[in-house]
N, C-alpha and C positions, 0 to 999 in steps of 0.2 A: 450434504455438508451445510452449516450452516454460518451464511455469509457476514463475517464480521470486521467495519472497515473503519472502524477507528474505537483508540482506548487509552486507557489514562492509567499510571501506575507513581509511586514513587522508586528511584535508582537509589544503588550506593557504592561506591566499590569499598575495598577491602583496607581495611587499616594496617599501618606498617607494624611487624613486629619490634620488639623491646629489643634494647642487646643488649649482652650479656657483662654480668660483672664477672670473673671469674681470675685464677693466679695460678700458674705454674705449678705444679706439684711435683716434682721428680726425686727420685732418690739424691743424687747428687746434686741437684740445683735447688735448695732450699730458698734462692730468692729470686727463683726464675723470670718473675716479673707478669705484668696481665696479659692473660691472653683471651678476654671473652670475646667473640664473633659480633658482627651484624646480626641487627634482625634482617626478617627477608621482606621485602615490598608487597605491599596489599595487592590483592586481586584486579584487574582495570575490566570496566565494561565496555565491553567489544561489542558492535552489530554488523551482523553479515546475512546479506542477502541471499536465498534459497530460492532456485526458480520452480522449485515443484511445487511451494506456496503460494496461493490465492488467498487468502483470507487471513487476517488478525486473530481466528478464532483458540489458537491453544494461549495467547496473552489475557483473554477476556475477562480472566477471573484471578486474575493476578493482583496484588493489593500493593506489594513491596517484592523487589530482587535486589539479589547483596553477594556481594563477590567475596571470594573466601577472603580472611586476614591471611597476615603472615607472621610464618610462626617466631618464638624468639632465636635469638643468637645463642649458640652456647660455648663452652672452652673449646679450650684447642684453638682458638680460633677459627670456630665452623662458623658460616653463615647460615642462619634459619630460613627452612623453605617459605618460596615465595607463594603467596594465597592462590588460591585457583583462580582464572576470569570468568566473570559472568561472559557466557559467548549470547547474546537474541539472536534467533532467526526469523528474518522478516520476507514475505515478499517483495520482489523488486519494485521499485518505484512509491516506496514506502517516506513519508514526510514525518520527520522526528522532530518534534520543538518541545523546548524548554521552558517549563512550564514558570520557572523562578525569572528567569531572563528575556523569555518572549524567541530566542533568537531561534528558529526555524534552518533543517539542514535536509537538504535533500541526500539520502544515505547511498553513498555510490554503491555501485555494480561489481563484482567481482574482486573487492578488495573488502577484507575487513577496514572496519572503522571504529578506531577506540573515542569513548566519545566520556567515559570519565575514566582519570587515571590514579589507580591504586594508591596509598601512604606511602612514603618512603619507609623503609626499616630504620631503625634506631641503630645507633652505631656504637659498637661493644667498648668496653674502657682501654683496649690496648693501643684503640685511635688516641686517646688521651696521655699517652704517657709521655712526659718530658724529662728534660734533663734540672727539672727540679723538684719536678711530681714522678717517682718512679715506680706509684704502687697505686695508681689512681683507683679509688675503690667508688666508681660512679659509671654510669652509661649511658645514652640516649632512649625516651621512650620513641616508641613509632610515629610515624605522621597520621593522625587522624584519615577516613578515606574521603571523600566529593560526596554528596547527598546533593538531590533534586527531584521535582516531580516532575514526569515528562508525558506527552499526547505523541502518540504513534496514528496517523490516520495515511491512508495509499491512495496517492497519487494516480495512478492510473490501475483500474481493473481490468480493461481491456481495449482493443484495437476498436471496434466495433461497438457501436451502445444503439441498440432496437429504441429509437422515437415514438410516440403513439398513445393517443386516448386510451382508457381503458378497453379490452374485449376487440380491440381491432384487428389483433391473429400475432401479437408478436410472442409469446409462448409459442405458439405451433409452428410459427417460421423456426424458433432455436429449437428448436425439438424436432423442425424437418434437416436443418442445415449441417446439426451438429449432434454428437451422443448426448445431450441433456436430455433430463425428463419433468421439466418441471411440471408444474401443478399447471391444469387448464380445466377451468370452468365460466359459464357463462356470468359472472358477476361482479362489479367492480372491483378493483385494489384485489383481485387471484394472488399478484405477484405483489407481496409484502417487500421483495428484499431482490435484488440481482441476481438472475438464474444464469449462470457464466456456462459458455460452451466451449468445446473447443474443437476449429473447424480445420480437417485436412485437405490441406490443396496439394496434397504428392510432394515430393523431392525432397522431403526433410521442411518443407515449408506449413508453418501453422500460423493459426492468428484464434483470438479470443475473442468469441459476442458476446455481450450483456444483456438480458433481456429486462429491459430498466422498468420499474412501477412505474402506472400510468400517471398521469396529469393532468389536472381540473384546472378551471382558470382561476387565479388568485393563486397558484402553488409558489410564486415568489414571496407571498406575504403570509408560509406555513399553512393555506389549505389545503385541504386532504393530503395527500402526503408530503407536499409544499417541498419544503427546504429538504429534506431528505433525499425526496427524488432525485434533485438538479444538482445535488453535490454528488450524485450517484453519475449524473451526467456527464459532472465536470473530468471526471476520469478515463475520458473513451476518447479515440482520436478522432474519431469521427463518425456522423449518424446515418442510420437507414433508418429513414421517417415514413414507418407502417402508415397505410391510412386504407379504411375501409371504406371500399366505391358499392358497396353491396344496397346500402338506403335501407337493411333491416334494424341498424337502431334510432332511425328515425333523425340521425344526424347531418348536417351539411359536409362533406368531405375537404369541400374549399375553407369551409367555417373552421374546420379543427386544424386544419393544418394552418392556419393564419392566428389562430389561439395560442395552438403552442408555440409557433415563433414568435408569438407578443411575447409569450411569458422567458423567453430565453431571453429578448431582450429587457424584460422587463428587471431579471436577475441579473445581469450584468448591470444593471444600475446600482444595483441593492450589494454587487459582492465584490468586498475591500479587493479579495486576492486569487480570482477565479483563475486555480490550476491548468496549463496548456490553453490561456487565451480565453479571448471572448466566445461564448457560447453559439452568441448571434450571428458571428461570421467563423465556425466551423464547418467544414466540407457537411454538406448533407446527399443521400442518393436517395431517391424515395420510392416509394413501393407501394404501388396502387394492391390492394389485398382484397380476395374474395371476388374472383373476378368468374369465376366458377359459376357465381350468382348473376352472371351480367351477360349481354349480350358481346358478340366482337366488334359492332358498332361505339357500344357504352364505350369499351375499351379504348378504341381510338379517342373515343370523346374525351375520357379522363385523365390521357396520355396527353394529348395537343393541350389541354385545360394547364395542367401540371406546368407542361413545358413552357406556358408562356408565364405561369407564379413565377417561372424561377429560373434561375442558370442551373436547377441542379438536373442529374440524368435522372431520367425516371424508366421505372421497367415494372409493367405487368405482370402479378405472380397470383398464383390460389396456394396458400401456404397449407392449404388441407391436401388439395389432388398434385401437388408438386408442380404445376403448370408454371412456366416463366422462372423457376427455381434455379435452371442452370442460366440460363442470362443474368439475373441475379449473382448469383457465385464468379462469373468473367467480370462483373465490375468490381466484386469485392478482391478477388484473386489481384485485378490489375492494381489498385490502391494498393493493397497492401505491400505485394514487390515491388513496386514503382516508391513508396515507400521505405523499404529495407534498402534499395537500393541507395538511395539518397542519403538514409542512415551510413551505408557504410562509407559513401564518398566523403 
């Protein structure tokens, strides 16, 4: 499927129907007096969250949506049906702003949320009849509906967002941890786009990786996938910062990992309204990768190294032979319920 996490459409909802002029016809009551209806109320656009959606990808090519009208009033004093509502279904944690007003809404969970509301219906002439007008031959048109153009872009795509230089193993880590299959080859920018997994820890418990495009230095100020990336970032709770200790691309492991956290802090200088906080000071776990290729000495060495960059846990994995994979899964396992848990409190 293909990942798409933010877009831009114009809304409308539904314009109220007319009401009706209309007068009594009866055999016996030849001045029965008006009886034309309501019209019925325009259509409202509604959004409501779907947790089986990941991606913005069925709105991507949406230009304009318009919620039905309503139809007119007619005699007898019937009211004309009310328009249809435009319902959206969005992934949870999806961010809707108004493209006319600026003003930004985070779309709750589990309730719809009408967010334009339909015309009123025109009101039939029998509302108009007095005791000096008895035959009002006039009626209300509808109320015009809400027009706007609005940006849908998601807040968070996942619990988990794979950290990491290009080619460092984080593809094969989501494709060992999880049923993804993305693309893996030896060459930079593989991963154009967020390859999302989804990992079981038993009991009805899951959680979501991301396996994020890689990161050059200048990705703050839009190089190589620059701003892309890091708003790709911005939507995970927290990172497993892949780093390859292997020395076959000729890279410093201490140099990249101290790059890319420049550049997280370098983006939280740069970004007005970074989603879920500072990037700089998000939980990171890190994952020494390609250890396959190292001795069990290296490993200690790159472990004590690790552990004194940072407060973060560090754990030795080969994300090709599975080595250190389940140590791995008990830190993410305990984040994330330790997590949930917190949530529910």
């Amino acid at each position: 499927m293909k990942f798409i996490d933010k877009v831009e459409f114009e809304l409308s909802s539904g314009n109220g129907g007319p009401g009706c002029v209309s007068f009594r016809r009866e055999k016996f009551l030849p001045r029965g007096g008006p009886d034309g209806g309501n019209g019925g109320r325009g259509g409202h656009v509604i959004f409501r969250t779907n947790t089986s959606k990941t991606t913005l990808l069925d709105l991507q090519f949406r230009k304009k949506m318009i919620a039905g009208n309503g139809k007119p009033g007619e005699g007898s004093n019937c009211t004309g049906a009310d328009g249809a509502d435009l319902i959206i279904e969005v992934p949870p944690g999806t961010i809707l702003k108004d493209l006319n007003t600026g003003q930004m809404i985070d779309i709750p969970e589990g309730e719809d949320f009408q967010f334009l509301t339909g015309g009123r219906g025109g009101k039939g002439n029998w509302h108009f009849k007095t005791s000096v007008n008895q035959t009002p031959d006039y009626s209300q048109p509808g109320e015009e509906g809400q027009e706007t153009r609005v940006s849908l872009e998601l807040k968070l795509i996942a619990d988990v967002g794979l950290l990491g230089f290009p080619n460092v193993g984080k593809s094969t880590l989501i494709s060992r941890i999880s049923a993804a299959k993305p693309k893996i080859a030896d060459y930079p920018f593989t991963t154009l786009a967020p390859n999302l997994g989804v990992v079981d820890l038993g009991d009805g418990n899951q959680f979501v990786v991301a396996d994020i495009p890689g990161i050059i230095e200048g990705a703050h100020e839009g190089i190589g996938l620059g701003i892309q990336f890091l708003k790709h970032i911005e939507r995970t709770r927290f990172f497993v910062h892949v780093i390859d200790c292997s020395g076959m691309t000729g890279r410093d492991p201490i140099d990249d990992f101290e790059k890319i956290n420049n550049e997280l802090k370098k983006y939280d200088d740069v970004s007005e309204d970074s989603l879920g906080g500072k990037l700089s000071e998000r939980k990171q776990i890190i994952a020494i990768n390609k250890i396959d290729t190292i001795s069990a000495d290296d490993q200690e060495y790159f472990k004590n190294l690790f552990a004194k960059k940072s407060d973060s846990e560090v754990v030795a994995i080969s994300a090709v032979t599975g080595q250190g994979i389940d140590d791995l899964m008990k830190i993410l396992s305990s984040e994330i319920l330790s997590k949930g848990d917190s949530n529910d409190g």
